[in-house]
PLY file of the C-alpha trace (Angstrom):
ply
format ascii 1.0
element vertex 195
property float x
property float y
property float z
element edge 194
property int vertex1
property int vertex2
end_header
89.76 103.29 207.15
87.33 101.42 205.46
83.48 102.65 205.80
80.46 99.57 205.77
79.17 99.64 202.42
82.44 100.91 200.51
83.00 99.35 197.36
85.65 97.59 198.93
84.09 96.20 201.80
81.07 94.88 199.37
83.71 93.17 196.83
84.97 91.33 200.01
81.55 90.31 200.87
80.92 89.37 197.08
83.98 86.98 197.34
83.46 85.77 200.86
79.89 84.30 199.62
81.37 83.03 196.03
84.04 81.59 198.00
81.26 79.89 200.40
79.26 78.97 196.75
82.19 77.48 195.93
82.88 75.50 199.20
79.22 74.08 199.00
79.59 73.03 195.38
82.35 70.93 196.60
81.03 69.61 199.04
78.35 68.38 197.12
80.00 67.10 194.64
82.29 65.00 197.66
78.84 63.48 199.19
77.23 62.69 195.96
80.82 60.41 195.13
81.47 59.37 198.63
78.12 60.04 200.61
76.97 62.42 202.90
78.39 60.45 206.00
81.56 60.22 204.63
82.08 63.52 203.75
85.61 65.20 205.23
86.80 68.82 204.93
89.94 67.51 203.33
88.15 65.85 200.99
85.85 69.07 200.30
88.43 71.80 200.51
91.14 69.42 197.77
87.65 69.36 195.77
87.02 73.47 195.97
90.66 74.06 195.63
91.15 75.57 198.98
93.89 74.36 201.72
92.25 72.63 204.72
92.38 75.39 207.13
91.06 77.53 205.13
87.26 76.09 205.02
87.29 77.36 208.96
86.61 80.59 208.20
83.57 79.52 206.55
82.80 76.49 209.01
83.27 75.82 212.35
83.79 71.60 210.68
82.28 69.00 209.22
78.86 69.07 211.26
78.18 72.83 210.02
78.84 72.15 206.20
76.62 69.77 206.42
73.98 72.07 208.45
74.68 74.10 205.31
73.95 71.71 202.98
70.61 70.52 204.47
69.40 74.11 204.66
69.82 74.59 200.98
68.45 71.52 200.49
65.38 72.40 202.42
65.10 75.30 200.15
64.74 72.92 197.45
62.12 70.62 199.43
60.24 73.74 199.48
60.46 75.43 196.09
59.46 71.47 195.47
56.44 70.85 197.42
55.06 74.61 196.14
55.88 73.99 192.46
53.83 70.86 192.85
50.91 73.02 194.51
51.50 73.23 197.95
49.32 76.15 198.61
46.09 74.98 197.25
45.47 72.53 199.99
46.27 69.84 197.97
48.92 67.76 200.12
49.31 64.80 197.83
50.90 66.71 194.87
52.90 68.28 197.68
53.78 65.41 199.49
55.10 62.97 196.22
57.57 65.73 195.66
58.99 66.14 199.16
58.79 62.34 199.10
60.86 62.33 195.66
63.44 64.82 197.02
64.00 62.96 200.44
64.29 59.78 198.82
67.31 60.48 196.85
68.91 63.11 199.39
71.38 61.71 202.18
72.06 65.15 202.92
68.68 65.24 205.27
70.27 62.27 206.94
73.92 62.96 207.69
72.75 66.56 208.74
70.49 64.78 211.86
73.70 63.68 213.55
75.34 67.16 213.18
72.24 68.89 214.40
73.30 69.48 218.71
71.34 67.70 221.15
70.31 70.68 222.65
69.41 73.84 220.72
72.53 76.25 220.26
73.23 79.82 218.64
75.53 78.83 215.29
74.84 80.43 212.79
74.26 77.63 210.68
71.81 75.85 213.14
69.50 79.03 212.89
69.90 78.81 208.92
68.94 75.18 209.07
66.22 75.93 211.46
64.62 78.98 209.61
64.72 76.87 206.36
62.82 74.17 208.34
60.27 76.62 209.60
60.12 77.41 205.90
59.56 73.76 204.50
57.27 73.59 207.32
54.88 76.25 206.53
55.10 75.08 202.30
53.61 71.64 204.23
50.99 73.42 205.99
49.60 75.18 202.87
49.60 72.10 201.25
47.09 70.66 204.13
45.07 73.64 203.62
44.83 74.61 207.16
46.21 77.38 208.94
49.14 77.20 211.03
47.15 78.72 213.60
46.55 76.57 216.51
49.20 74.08 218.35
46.80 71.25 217.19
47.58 71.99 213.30
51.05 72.82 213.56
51.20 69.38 215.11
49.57 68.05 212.18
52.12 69.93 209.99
55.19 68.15 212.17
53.47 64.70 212.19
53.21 65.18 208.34
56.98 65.85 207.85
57.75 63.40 210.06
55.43 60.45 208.50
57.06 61.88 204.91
60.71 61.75 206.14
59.84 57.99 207.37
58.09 57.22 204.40
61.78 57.72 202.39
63.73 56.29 204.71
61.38 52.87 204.51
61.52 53.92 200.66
64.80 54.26 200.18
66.17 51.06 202.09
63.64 48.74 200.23
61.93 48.23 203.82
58.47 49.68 202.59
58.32 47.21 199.87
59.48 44.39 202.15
56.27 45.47 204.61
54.41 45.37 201.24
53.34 48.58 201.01
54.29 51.63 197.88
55.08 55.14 198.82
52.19 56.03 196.57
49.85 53.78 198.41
51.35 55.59 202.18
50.68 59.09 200.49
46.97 58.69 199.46
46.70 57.90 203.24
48.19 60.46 204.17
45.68 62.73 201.66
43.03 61.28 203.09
43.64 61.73 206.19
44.99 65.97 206.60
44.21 67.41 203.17
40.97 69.59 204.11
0 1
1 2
2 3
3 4
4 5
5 6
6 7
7 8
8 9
9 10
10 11
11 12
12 13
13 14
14 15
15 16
16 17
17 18
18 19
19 20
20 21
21 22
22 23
23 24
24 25
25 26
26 27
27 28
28 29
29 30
30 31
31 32
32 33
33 34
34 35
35 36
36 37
37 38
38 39
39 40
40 41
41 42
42 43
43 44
44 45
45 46
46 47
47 48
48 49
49 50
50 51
51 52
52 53
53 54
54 55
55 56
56 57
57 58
58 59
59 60
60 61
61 62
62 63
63 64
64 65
65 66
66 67
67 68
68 69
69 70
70 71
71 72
72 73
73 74
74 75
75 76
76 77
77 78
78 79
79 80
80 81
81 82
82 83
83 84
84 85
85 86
86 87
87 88
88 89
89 90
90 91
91 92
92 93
93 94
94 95
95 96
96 97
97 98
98 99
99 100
100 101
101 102
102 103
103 104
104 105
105 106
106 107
107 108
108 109
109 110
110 111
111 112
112 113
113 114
114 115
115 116
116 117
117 118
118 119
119 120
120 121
121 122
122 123
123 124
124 125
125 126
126 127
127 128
128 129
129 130
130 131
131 132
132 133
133 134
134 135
135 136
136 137
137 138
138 139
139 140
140 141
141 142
142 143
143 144
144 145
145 146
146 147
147 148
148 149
149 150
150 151
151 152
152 153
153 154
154 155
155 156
156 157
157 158
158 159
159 160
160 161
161 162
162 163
163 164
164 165
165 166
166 167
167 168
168 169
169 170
170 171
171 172
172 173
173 174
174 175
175 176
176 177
177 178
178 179
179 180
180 181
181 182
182 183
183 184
184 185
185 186
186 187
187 188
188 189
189 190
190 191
191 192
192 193
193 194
């Protein structure tokens, strides 16, 4: 019988997550050439070199690998927004990188329509969700105010919200139809919850 932490029960968990690396990598390299939207799990597992049936013992489908995807991604927004000095209450320098990132990710988008309608227990929603708390908080140190009050944390999710609008406008040429730059929509935004 195998005992937890055997040398043999850690190698399995050592390939289990390179095996998951490996599914991700694929997947990613599927949505870059086909798009997010379009992405299958028979497209992802021919990619990783896996048979189809064999990515559902790493996802329960398509909606969780792409849960997956978002919450590394989300990672990234917020080793992003921090490199660019997030938590010197400086939001703009914050903000034009989480801008950058969501401009040029469809990830962020396909993952909204695999995200339930009501909250659920899958593992990968609580990933995604803990690496949007995450994001969340980089954002708030980048306003320079505490996180403290309903009132700020509002703030924080009108911030993300006004940012993940901003590239969507952005990245379907609407904001230059209205006339406006993304650089001219974050100064306002500076201005109005940097402290």
């Amino acid at each position: 019988m195998s005992q937890a932490g055997s040398p043999r029960t850690e190698r399995r968990a050592r390939q289990r997550a390179a095996s998951r690396t490996s599914i991700l990598e694929a997947a990613r390299v599927v949505a870059a050439r086909e798009g997010a939207r379009n992405l299958s799990l028979r497209g992802v597992a021919a990619e990783a070199g896996f048979a189809p049936a064999a990515l559902y013992g790493y996802f329960a489908g398509k909606d969780e690998l792409l849960l997956a995807l978002a919450a590394d991604d989300l990672s990234a927004l917020a080793r992003a927004m921090r490199e660019a000095g997030a938590g010197e209450g400086r939001l703009g320098p914050a903000a034009a990188a989480a801008l950058d990132l969501l401009r040029h990710n469809e990830t962020f988008a396909a993952a909204q329509g695999a995200l339930p309608s009501e909250s659920g227990a899958s593992d990968a929603e609580r990933l995604f969700n803990g690496r949007l708390i995450m994001a969340l908080k980089v954002l708030s140190d980048a306003t320079g105010q505490k996180a403290d009050s309903r009132d700020n944390q509002c703030d924080v999710v009108l911030v993300a919200a006004a940012l993940a609008g901003v590239a969507m406008l952005a990245r379907s040429g609407r904001l230059a139809a209205l006339g406006f730059t993304p650089e001219e929509i974050l100064a306002r935004l500076d201005a109005h919850f940097s402290t």
